[in-house]
C-alpha positions in Angstrom: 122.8 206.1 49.5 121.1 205.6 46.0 123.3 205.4 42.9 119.5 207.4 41.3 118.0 210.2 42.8 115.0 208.5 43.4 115.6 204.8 42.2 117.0 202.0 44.3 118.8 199.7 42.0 119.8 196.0 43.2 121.1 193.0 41.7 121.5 189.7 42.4 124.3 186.7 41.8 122.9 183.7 40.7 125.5 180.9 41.8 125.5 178.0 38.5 123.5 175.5 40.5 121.1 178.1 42.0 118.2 177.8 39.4 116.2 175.0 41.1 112.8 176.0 40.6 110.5 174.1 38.0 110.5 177.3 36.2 114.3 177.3 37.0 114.4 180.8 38.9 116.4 180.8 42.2 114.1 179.9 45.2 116.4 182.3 47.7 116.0 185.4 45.5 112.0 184.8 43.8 109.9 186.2 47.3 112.5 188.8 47.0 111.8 189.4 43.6 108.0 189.5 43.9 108.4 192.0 46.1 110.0 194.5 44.3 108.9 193.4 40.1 106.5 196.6 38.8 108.3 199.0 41.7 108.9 202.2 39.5 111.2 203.0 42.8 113.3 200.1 42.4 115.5 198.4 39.3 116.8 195.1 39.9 118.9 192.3 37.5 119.5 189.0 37.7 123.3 187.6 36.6 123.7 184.0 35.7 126.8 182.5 35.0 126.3 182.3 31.0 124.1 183.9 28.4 121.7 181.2 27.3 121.5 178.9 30.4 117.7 177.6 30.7 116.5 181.0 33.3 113.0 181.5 34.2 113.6 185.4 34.8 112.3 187.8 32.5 115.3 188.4 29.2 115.8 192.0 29.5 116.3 191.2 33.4 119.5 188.8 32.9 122.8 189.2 32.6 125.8 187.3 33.1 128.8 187.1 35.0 130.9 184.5 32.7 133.7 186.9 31.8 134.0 188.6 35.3 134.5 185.3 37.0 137.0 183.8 34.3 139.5 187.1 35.0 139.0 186.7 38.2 140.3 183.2 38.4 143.2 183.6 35.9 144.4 187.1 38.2 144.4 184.4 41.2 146.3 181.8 39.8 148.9 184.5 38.2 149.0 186.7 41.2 149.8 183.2 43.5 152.8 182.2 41.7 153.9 185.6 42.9 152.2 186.4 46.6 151.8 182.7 47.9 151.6 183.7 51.2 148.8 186.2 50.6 145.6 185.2 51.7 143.0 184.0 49.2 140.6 186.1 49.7 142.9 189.6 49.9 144.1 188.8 46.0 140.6 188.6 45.0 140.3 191.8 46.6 143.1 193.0 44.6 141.3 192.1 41.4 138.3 193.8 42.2 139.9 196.9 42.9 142.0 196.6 39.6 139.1 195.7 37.6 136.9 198.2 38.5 137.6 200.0 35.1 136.1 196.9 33.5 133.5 195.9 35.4 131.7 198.6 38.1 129.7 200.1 35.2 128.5 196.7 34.6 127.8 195.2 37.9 127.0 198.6 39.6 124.3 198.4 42.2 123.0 200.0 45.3 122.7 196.3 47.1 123.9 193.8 45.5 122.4 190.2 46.8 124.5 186.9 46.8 125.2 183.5 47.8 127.0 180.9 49.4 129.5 183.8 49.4 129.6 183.9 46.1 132.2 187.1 44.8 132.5 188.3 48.3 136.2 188.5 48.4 135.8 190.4 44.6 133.1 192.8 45.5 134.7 193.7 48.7 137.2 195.3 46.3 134.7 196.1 43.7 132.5 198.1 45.3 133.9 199.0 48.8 130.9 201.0 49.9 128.0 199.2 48.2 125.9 197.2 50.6 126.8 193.2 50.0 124.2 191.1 51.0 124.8 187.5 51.4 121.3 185.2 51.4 121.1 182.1 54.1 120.6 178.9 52.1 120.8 176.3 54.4 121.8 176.1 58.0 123.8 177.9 59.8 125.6 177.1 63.6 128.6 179.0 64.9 131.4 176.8 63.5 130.0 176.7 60.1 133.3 177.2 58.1 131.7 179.4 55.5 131.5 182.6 58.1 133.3 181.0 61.2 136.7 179.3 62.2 136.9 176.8 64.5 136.8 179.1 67.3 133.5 180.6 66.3 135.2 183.5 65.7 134.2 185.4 62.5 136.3 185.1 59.6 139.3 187.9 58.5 137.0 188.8 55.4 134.0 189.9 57.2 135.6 191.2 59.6 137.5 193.7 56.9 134.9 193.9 54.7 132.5 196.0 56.7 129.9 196.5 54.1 129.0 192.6 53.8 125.7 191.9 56.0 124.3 188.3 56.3 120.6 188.7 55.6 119.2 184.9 57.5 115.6 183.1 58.1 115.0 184.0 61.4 116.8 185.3 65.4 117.7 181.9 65.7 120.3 181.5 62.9 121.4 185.4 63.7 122.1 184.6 67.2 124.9 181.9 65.7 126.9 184.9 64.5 127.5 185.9 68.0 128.7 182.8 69.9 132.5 184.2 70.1 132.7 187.6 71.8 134.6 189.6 69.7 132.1 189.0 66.9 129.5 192.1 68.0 132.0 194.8 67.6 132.5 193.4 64.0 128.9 193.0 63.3 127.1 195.5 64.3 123.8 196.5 62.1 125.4 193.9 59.7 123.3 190.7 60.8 119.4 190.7 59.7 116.0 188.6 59.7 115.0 188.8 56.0 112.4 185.6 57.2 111.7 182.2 55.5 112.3 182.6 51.5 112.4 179.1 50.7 108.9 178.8 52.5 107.4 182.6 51.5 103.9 182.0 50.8 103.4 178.3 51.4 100.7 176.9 53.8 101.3 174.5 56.0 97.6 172.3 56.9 98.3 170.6 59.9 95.8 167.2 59.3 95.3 166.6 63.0 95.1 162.0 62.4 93.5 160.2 65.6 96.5 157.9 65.4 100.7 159.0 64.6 102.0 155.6 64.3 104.8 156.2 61.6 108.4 156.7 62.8 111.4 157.5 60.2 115.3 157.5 60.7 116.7 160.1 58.8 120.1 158.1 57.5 122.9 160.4 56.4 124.9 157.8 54.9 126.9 159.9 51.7 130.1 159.6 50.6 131.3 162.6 52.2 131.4 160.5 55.4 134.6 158.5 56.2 135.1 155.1 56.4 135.0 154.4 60.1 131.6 157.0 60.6 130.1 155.5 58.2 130.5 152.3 59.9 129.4 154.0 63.2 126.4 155.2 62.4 125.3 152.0 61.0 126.3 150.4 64.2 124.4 153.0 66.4 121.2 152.4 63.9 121.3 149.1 64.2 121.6 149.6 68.3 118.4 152.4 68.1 116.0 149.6 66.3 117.3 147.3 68.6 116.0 149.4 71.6 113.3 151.1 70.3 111.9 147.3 68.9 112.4 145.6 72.0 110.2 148.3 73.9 107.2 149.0 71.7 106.9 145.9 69.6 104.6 146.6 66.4 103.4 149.2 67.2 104.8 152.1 65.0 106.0 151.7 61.2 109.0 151.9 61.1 111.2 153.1 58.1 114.4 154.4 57.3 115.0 157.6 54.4 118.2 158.5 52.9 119.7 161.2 52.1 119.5 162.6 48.9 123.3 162.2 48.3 123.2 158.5 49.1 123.8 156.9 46.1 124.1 153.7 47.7 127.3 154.3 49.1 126.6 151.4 51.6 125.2 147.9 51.2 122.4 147.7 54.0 121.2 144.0 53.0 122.3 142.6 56.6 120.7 145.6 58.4 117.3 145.0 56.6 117.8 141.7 57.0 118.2 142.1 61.1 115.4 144.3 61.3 112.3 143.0 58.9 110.2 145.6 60.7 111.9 148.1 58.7 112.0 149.3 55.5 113.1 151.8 53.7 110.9 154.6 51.9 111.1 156.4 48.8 107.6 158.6 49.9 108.0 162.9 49.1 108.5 163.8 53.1 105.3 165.6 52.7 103.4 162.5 52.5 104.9 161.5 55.8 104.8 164.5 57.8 100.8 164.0 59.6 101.9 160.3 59.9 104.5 160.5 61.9 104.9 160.2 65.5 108.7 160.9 65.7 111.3 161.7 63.3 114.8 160.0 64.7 118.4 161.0 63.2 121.9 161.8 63.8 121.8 165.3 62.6 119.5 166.3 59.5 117.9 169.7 58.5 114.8 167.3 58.1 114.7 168.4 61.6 113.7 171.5 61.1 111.5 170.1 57.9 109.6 168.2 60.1 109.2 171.0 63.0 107.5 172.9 60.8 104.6 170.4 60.7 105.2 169.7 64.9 106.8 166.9 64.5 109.1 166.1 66.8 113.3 164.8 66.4 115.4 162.4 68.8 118.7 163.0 68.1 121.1 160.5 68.4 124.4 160.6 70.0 127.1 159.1 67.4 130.3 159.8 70.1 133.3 161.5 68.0 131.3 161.9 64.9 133.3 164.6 62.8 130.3 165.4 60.3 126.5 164.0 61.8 127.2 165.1 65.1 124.4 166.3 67.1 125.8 168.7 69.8 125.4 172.2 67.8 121.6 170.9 68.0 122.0 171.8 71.7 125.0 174.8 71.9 123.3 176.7 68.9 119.6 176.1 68.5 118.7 175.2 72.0 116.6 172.4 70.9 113.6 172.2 73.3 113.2 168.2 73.1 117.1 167.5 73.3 117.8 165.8 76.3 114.7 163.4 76.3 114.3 160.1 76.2 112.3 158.2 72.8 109.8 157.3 75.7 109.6 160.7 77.2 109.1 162.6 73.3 105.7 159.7 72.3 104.5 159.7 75.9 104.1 163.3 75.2 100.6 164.5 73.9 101.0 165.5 70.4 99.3 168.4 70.7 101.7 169.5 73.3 104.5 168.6 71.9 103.2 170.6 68.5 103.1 173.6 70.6 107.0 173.4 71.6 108.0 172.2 68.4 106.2 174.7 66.2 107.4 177.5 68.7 111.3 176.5 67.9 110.8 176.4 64.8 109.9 180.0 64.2 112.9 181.4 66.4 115.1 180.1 63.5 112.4 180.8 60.4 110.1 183.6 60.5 106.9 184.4 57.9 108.4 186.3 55.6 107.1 189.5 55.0 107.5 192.3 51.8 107.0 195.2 54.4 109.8 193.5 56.4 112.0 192.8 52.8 111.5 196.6 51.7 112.4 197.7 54.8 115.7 195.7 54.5 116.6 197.0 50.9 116.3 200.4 52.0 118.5 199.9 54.9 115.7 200.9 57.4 116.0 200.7 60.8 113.5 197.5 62.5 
């Protein structure tokens, strides 16, 4: 139902570190945006944290949230000397129901878009029958601890706030919601395709080159990793190049990448020193991409980076990993090329393996479309 008689209003929460474009606009929300900017049927308003932060958006489209979130964290830390045992996420609820005499005028919306779940406990409260839409901006598997527990199953907030709905890039990542079996009755209508935002509009030239003879390691060597994985996965690297050296010589380049967290968190002088063959490289992975013959790592989203040009992964098995395992790989997203061999993935032809590749990949991230994103924000039926 429309707070107007004939206009849709919607705003979206614009998380601190969400402005990441070079005009610093939010990549999640902008295809959203163009879709609906110059709509005399639709309002919409962008809140940053603070007034003055560097935003790209149009001024008389911003607004802030500074105030809103500071009450909201003083209420908690009051309200936990006195209800310790409550739940988090049922006193933010409280605040949003006691602060609606502050802040609905303000913050009133027909959909209101967010992030990372970003007021989802306050808004719950807030607005209790305003649609709540929370954006995918990264993966998503079925034990992701941001919508699941441990046991897949979804967590107490969404299943109590029945006007959130997880808006995601494509069937793929929706079908993750539904791994535990109580989840459908508790998500019903609530899970969408909104389509590839990060991607909307880009074109992907596939340079078909007579010869792939590049193969990188994604390493995922950060310091959120513990001592002793961090030590296993170097082990297992050094094992792969061992391997995948003594059975095709020279012939591919060979380089390892790191993760854009590494911050040299680990000295790798004897591992280079081991393996001359390889080295590392600093290239944009768009540079790489029509080079490559194989992308090899424990468990990267460069995965599904480098699908999206047809390239293909070997994932490596790191036993009793707790962070870069690979198994979700195979229990969530069905990965086509999962149990072959290195041997079996470059005997393939690339062509054919392309194909497969390219046909994954759009199971998780569809074209997005504005018929598609209008049809969302009105709540139609697809």
């Amino acid at each position: 139902m429309l707070l107007g008689k004939s206009k849709m209003k919607v705003n979206f929460i614009v998380p601190q570190s969400f402005l990441r474009t070079k005009d610093k606009t939010d990549p999640f929300y902008d295809p959203i945006i163009r879709s609906i900017e110059g709509r005399r049927d639709i309002e919409w308003k962008v809140f940053v944290w603070q007034r003055g932060v560097e935003c790209g958006y149009p001024s008389e489209q911003v607004d802030d949230y500074q105030v809103f979130e500071w009450a909201g964290i003083w209420f908690y830390k009051i309200s936990r000397l006195f209800a310790w045992r409550v739940p988090a996420w049922k006193i933010y609820g409280l605040f949003g129901r006691v602060s609606r005499l502050f802040f609905a005028k303000k913050f009133a919306a027909d959909i209101v878009i967010t992030q990372s779940g970003q007021f989802a406990e306050v808004f719950a409260g807030l607005f209790p029958k305003t649609r709540v839409v929370d954006i995918q901006h990264g993966v998503i598997y079925s034990k992701h601890n941001g919508y699941f527990d441990e046991t897949k199953r979804l967590l107490p907030i969404y299943q109590a706030c029945t006007n959130r709905e997880f808006w995601v890039y494509g069937q793929g990542y929706a079908d993750c919601f539904f791994k535990h079996p109580d989840n459908a009755k508790d998500l019903q209508g609530r899970v969408k395709v909104i389509g590839d935002v990060v991607r909307a509009g880009e074109n992907i030239n596939h340079v078909e080159q007579v010869e792939r003879n590049t193969v990188v390691f994604s390493l995922q060597l950060t310091a959120d990793l513990g001592r002793e994985e961090m030590a296993a996965s170097v082990e297992k690297t050094e094992a792969f190049f061992n391997n995948f050296l003594a059975r095709f010589g020279n012939k591919y380049k060979c380089y390892v990448k790191h993760h854009p967290r590494f911050n040299n968190v680990r000295d790798l002088s004897e591992f280079y020193a081991k393996f001359p063959q390889v080295s590392e490289t600093k290239a944009p992975w768009p540079e790489l991409y029509d080079k490559m013959a194989l992308h090899v790592t424990f468990n990267s989203t460069v995965t599904f980076d480098c699908a999206s040009h047809g390239v293909p992964t070997f994932l490596v098995d790191l036993p009793s990993a707790k962070i870069i395992m690979r198994d979700f790989y195979k229990s969530d997203y069905n990965y086509p090329l999962y149990d072959k061999t290195i041997g079996e993935i470059l005997e393939m032809p690339h062509k054919e393996v392309r194909e497969i590749i390219l046909k994954w990949y759009h199971d998780f991230y569809t074209p997005f479309s504005e018929a598609n994103c209008l049809a969302l924000l009105r709540g139609d039926k697809i």
